[in-house]
C-alpha positions as CSV (number, residue, x, y, z in Angstrom):
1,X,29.4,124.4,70.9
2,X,29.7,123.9,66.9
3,X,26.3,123.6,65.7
4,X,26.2,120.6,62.8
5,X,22.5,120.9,61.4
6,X,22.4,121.2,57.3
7,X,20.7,124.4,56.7
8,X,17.9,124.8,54.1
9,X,20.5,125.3,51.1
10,X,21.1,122.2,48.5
11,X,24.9,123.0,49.1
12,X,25.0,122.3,52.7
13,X,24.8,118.5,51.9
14,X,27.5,118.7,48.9
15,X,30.2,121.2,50.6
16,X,33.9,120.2,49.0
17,X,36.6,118.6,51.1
18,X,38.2,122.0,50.8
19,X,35.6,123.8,52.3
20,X,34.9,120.7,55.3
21,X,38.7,121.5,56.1
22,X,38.7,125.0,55.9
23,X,35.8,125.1,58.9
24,X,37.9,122.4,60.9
25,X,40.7,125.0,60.5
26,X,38.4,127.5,62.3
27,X,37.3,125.1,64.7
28,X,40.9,124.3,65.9
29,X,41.8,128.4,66.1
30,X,38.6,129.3,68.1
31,X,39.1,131.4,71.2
32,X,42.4,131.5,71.9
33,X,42.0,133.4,74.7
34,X,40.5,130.1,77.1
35,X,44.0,129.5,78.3
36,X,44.7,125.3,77.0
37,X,47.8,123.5,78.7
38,X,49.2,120.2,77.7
39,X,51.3,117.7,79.0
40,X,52.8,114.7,77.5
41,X,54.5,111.6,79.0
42,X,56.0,108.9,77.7
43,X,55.1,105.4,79.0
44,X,57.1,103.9,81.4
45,X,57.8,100.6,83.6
46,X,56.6,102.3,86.6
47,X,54.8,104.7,87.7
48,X,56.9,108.0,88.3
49,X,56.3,109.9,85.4
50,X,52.2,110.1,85.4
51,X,52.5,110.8,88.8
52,X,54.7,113.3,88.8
53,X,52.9,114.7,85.4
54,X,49.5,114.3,87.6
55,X,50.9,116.6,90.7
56,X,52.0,119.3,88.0
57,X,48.2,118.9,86.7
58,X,46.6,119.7,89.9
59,X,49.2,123.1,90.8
60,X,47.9,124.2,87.3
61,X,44.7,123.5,87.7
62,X,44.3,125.2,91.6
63,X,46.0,128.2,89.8
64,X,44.0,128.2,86.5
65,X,40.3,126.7,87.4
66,X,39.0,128.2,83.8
67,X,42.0,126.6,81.8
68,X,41.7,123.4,80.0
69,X,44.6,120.5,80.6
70,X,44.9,118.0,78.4
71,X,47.3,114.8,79.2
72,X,48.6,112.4,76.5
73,X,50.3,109.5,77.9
74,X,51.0,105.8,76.6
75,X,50.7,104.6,80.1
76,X,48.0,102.3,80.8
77,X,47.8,103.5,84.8
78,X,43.8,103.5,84.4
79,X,43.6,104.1,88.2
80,X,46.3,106.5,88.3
81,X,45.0,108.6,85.2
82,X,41.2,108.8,87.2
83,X,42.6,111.0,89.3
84,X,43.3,113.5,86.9
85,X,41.7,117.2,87.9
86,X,38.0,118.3,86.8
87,X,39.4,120.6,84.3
88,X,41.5,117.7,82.6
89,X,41.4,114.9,80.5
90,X,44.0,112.6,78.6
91,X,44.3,111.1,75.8
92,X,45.5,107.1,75.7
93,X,48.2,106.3,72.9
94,X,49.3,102.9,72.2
95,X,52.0,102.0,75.0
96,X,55.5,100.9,74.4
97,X,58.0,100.2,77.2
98,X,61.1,99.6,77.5
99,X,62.7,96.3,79.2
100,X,66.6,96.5,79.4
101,X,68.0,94.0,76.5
102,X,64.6,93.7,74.8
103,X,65.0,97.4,74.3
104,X,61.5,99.4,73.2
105,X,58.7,97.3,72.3
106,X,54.7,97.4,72.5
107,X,53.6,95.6,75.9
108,X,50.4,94.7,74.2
109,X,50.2,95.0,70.3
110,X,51.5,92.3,68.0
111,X,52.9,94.7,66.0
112,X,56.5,96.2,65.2
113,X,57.9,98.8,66.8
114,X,58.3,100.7,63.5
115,X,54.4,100.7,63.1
116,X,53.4,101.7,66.1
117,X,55.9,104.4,66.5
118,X,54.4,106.0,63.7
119,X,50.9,105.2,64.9
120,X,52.0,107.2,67.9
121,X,53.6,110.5,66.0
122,X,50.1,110.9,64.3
123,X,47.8,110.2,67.2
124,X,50.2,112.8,69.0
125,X,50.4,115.2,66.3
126,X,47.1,115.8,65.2
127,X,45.6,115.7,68.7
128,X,47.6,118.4,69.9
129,X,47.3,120.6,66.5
130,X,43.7,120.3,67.0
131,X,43.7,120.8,70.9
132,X,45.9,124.3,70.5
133,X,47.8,124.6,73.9
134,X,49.3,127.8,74.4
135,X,51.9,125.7,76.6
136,X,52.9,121.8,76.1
137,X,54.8,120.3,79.0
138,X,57.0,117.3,77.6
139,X,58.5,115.1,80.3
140,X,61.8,114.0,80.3
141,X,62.4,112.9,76.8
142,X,62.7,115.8,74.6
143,X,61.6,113.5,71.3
144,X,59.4,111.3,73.1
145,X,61.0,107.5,73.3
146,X,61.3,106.7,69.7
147,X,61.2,110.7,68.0
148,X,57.5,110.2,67.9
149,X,57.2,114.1,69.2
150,X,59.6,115.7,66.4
151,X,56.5,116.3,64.2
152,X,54.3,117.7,67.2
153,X,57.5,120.2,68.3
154,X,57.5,121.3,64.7
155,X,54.2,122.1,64.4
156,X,53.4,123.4,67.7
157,X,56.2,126.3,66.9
158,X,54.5,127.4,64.0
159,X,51.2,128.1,66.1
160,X,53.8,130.2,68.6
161,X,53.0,127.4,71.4
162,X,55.2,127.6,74.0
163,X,57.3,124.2,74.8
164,X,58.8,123.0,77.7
165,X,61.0,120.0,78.9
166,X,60.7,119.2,82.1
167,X,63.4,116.7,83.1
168,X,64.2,114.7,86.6
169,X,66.9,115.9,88.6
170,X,69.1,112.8,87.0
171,X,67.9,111.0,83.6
172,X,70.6,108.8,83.3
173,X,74.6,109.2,84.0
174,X,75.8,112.0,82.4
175,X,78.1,110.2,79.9
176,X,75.6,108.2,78.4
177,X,73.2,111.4,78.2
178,X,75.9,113.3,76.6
179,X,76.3,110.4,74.2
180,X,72.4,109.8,73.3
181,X,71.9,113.6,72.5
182,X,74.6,113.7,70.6
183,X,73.8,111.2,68.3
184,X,70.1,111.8,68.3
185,X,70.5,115.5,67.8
186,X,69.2,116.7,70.9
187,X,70.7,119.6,71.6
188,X,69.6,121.1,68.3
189,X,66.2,120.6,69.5
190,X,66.7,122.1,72.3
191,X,67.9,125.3,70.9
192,X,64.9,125.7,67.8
193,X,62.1,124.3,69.6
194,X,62.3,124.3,73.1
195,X,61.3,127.5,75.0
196,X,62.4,126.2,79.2
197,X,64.2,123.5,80.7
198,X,62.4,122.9,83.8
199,X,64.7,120.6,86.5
200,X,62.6,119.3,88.9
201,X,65.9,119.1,91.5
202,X,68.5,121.1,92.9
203,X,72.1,121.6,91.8
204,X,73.6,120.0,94.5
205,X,72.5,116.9,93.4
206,X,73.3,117.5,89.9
207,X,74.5,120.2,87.6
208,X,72.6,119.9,84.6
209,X,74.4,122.8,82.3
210,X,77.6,121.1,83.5
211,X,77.0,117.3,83.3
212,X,75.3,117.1,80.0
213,X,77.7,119.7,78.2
214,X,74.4,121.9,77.2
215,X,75.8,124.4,74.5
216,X,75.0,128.2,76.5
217,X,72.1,128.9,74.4
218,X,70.2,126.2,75.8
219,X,72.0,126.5,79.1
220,X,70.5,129.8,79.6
221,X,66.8,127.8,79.3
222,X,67.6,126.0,82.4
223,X,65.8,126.6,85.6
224,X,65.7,124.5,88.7
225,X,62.4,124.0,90.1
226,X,63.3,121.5,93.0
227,X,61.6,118.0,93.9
228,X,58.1,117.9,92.3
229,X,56.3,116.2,96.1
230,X,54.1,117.4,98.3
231,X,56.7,119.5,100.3
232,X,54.2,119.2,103.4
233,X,52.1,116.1,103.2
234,X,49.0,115.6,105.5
235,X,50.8,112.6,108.1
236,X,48.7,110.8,110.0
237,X,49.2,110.4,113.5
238,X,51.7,106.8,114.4
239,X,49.1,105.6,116.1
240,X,46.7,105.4,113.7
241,X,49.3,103.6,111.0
242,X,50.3,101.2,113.5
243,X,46.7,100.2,114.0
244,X,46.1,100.0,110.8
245,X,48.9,97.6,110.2
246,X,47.6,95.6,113.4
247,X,51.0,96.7,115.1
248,X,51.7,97.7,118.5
249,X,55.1,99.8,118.6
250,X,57.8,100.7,116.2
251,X,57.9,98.8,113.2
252,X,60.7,99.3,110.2
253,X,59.2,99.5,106.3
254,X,61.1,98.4,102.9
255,X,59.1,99.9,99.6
256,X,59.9,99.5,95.9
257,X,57.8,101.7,94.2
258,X,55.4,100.2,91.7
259,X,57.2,97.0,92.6
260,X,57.6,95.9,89.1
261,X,61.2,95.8,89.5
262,X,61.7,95.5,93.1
263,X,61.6,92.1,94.8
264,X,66.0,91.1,95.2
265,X,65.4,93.9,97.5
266,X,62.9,92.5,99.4
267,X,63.9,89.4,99.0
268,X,67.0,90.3,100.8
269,X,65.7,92.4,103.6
270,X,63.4,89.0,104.4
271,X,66.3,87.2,104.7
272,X,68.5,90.2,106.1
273,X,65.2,89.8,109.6
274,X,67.3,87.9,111.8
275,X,70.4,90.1,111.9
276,X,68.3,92.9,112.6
277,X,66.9,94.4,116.0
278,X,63.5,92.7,116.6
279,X,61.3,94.9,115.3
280,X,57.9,94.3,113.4
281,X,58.7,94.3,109.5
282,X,56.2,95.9,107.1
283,X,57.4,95.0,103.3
284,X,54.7,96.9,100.2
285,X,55.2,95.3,97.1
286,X,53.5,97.7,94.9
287,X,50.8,96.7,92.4
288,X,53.2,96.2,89.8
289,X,55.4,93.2,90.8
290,X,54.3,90.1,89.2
291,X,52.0,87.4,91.1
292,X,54.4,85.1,91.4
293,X,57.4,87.6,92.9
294,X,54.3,88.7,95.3
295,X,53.5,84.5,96.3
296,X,57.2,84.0,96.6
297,X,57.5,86.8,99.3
298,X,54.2,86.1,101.1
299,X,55.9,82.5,101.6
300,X,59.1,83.7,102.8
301,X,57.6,86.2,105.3
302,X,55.4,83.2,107.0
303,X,58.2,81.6,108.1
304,X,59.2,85.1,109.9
305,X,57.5,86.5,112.7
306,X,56.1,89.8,112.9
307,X,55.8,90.5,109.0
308,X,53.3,92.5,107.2
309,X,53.2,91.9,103.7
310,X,50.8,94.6,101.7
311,X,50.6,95.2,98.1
312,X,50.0,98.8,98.4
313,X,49.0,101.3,100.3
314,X,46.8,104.5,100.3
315,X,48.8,107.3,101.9
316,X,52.6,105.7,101.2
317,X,54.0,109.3,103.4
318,X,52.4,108.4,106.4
319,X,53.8,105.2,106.7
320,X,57.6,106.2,105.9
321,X,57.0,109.4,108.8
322,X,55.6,106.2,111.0
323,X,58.6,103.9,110.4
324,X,62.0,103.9,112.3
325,X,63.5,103.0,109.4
326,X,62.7,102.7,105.2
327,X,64.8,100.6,103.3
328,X,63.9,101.5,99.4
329,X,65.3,101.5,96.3
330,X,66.4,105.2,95.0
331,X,63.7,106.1,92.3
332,X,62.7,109.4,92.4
333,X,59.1,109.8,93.9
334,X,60.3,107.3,96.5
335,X,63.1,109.9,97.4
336,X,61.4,113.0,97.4
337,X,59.0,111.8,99.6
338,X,62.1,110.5,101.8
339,X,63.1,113.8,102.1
340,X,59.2,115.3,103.0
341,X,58.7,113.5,105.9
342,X,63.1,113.5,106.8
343,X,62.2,110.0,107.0
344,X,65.8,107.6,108.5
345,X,66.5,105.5,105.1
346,X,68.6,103.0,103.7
347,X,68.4,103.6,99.8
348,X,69.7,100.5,97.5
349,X,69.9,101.8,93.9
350,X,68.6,99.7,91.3
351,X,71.3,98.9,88.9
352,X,69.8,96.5,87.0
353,X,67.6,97.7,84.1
354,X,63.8,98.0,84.6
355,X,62.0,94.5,84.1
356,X,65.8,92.7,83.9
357,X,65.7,91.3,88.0
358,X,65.4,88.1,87.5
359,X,69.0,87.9,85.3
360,X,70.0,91.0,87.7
361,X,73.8,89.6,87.5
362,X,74.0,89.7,83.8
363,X,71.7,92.8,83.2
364,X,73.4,96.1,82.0
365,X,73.9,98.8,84.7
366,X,70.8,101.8,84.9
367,X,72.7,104.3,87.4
368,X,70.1,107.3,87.4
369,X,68.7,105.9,90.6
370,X,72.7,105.5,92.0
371,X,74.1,109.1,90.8
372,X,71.1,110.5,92.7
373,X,71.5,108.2,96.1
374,X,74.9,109.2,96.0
375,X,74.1,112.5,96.0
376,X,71.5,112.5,98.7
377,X,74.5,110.3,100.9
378,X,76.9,113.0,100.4
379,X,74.8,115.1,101.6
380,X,73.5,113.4,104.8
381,X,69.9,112.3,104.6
382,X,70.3,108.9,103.7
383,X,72.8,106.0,104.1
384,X,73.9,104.0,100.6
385,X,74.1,100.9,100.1
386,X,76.7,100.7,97.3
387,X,76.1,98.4,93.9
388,X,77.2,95.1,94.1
389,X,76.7,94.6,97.6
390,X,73.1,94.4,98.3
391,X,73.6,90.7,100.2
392,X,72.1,89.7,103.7
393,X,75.1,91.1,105.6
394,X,75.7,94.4,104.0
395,X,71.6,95.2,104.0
396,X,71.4,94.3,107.7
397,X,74.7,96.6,108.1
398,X,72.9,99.7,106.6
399,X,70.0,99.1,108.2
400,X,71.0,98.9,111.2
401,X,73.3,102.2,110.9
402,X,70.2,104.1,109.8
403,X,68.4,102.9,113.1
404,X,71.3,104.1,115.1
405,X,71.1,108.1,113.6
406,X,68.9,110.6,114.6
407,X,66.4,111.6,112.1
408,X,67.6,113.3,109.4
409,X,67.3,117.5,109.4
410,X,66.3,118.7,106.0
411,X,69.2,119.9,103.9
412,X,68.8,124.0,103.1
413,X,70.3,123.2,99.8
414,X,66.5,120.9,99.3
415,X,63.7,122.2,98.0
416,X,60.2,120.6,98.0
417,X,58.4,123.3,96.2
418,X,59.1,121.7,92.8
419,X,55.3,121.2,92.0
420,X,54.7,125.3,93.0
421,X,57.7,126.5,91.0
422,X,57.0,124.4,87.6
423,X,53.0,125.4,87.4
424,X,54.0,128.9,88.2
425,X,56.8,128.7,85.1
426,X,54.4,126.9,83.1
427,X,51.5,129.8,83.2
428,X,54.4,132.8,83.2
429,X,55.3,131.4,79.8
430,X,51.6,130.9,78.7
431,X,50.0,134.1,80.1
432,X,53.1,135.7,77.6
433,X,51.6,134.2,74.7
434,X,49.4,136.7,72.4
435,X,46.2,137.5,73.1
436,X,45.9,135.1,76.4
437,X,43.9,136.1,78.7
438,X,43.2,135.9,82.5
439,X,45.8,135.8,85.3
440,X,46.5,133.2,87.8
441,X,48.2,135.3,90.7
């Protein structure tokens, strides 16, 4: 630890600004060989993205005990962040989020989004200059939302960090990504700054190189890790859900994720209950959907029989391996986890952009969550309910079509050792850097 106490010299209290900075500069560049990982993720509506960046912190962490993770994140997840590993902490930057028409903004702040982008950039840059990771994780946007990370990047690459992006197995239709990284000059970062391209997917779903026109040179970055899940959760025996749930037999389960975005869905699956076998109907809002969504549902389900209505719950895998059927929307946690457990599922892609529900008919498309249900229909393990037909009929249709097939076999094409294959990537490329030491195998 840096010892602070003025020796017995007069010059100790009077040392020049030069000379304060010059022993921060050896502060920061201490030790380089205590191996230093760092992850950023942008804020969200949800809650994909810090879970997903939390899962990668705990495969780097079982692998490297002695290391030091440090997470930067604008997302105000307070309960989610405590469960960071007891090597790691994170670092809270002012949140902004995006909310379909209303574009980026700051939840919170009454400032503009000008001011706190740059507030962002230096909290971000001189936190990660002074921290020193041999290896920073970025997830999913290269530049963070609003370029905040170009500085950061920059930097980074003159201490030789090593930089990697690791990007969902679809960030948005490929047109549009082709579009944005064009004209935000993406792929030029890419190629000076980035060192991997880590796909948490599979090719079948989508082909990254091929879909988002990456020149070869970054091409040749690309590796597919698969889906970043636990690819054998602990599942709890039926029973035990069912008793939890005060439910005796099979019962069918719609989920929406954080729920911030989710109730048309299960709004129309309540409604969809009498065209449907008579089973007992669990419906999780997640902790995110507003009160009033939550109160609007809880009324609807009264006047049903057999409903369970939960806002969340502890051990989400369990209950889709319990259910005979999961109607969800097709986010990506929610589908990996799908495809854990081979769970029957009717998938409804969100279409609408996050936060836009309530003007859902108006709202401009957001297909990520449709390329990759498609996908995962093609391919057998879930049945699709198209866009534009998520009504009382159609829902019930799908749902009761899923109830009718056998459980779905895993797909060889699927891998579930995402979480494995990105940590082990992460600490190749760091264990490269100079003058590392330690090993992790």
């Amino acid at each position: 630890m840096r010892d602070l106490r003025v020796t017995e010299t007069v010059d100790a209290d009077v040392r020049s600004p030069a000379a304060f900075l010059a022993d921060e500069e050896m502060l920061v560049t201490h030790d380089r060989r205590r191996l230093r990982l760092a992850i950023f993720t942008h804020d969200a509506y949800g809650l994909g993205h810090v879970r997903r960046c939390l899962r990668i912190a705990w495969a780097l962490a079982e692998r490297a005990p002695d290391s030091s993770i440090l997470l930067v994140t604008g997302s105000s997840a307070v309960d989610v962040l405590g469960s960071l590993p007891p090597n790691a902490d994170h670092v809270k930057i002012p949140t902004v989020v995006t909310s379909g028409t209303q574009g980026w903004r700051p939840p919170t702040l009454n400032v503009g989004l000008a001011e706190i982008t740059f507030l962002r950039e230096r909290v971000i840059l001189e936190t990660l200059r002074t921290f020193g990771p041999h290896v920073l994780l970025v997830d999913n946007f290269p530049l963070g939302s609003q370029r905040e990370l170009l500085a950061t990047v920059q930097e980074l690459r003159r201490q030789s960090t090593g930089i990697v992006l690791g990007v969902r197995d679809v960030l948005d239709p490929p047109e549009s990504v082709r579009r944005d990284w064009t004209r935000q000059g993406i792929y030029d970062v890419l190629e000076r700054y980035y060192d991997r391209i880590l796909v948490y997917g599979i090719p079948d779903v989508l082909d990254v190189a091929d879909a988002y026109a990456l020149p070869l040179a970054v091409a040749e970055k690309v590796r597919y890790c698969g889906y970043v899940t636990e690819s054998a959760p602990a599942i709890r025996p039926e029973a035990e859900v069912r008793a939890e749930l005060g439910i005796d037999g099979p019962f069918m389960l719609a989920t929406v994720g954080g729920g911030g975005d989710g109730f048309p869905l299960l709004e129309t699956f309540l409604e969809a209950l009498p065209l449907l076998p008579q089973l007992p109907a669990v419906l999780v809002t997640g902790h995110l959907m507003a009160a009033a969504d939550r109160v609007t549902l809880r009324t609807l389900a009264s006047r049903r029989p057999a409903v369970v209505v939960i806002d969340q719950v502890r051990d989400l895998p369990s209950y889709l391996a319990a259910a005979e059927v999961v109607v969800a929307m097709g986010g990506y946690n929610t589908a990996a986890e799908l495809l854990a457990v081979r769970a029957p599922a009717v998938i409804v892609p969100r279409t609408w952009k996050s936060g836009e529900h309530s003007e859902r008919a108006k709202a401009r498309a957001d297909a990520e969550q449709l390329v990759r249900a498609q996908a995962l229909a093609r391919l057998g393990l879930v049945t699709l309910l198209e866009p534009g037909t998520l009504t009382v009929e159609c829902l019930a249709a799908a749902v009761a079509e899923a109830l009718a097939r056998p459980r779905p076999a895993l797909h060889p094409s699927v891998d579930l050792r995402g979480v494995d294959r990105v940590a082990d990537e992460i600490l190749a490329l760091a264990y490269a850097r100079e003058g590392v030491g330690g090993a992790w195998r």
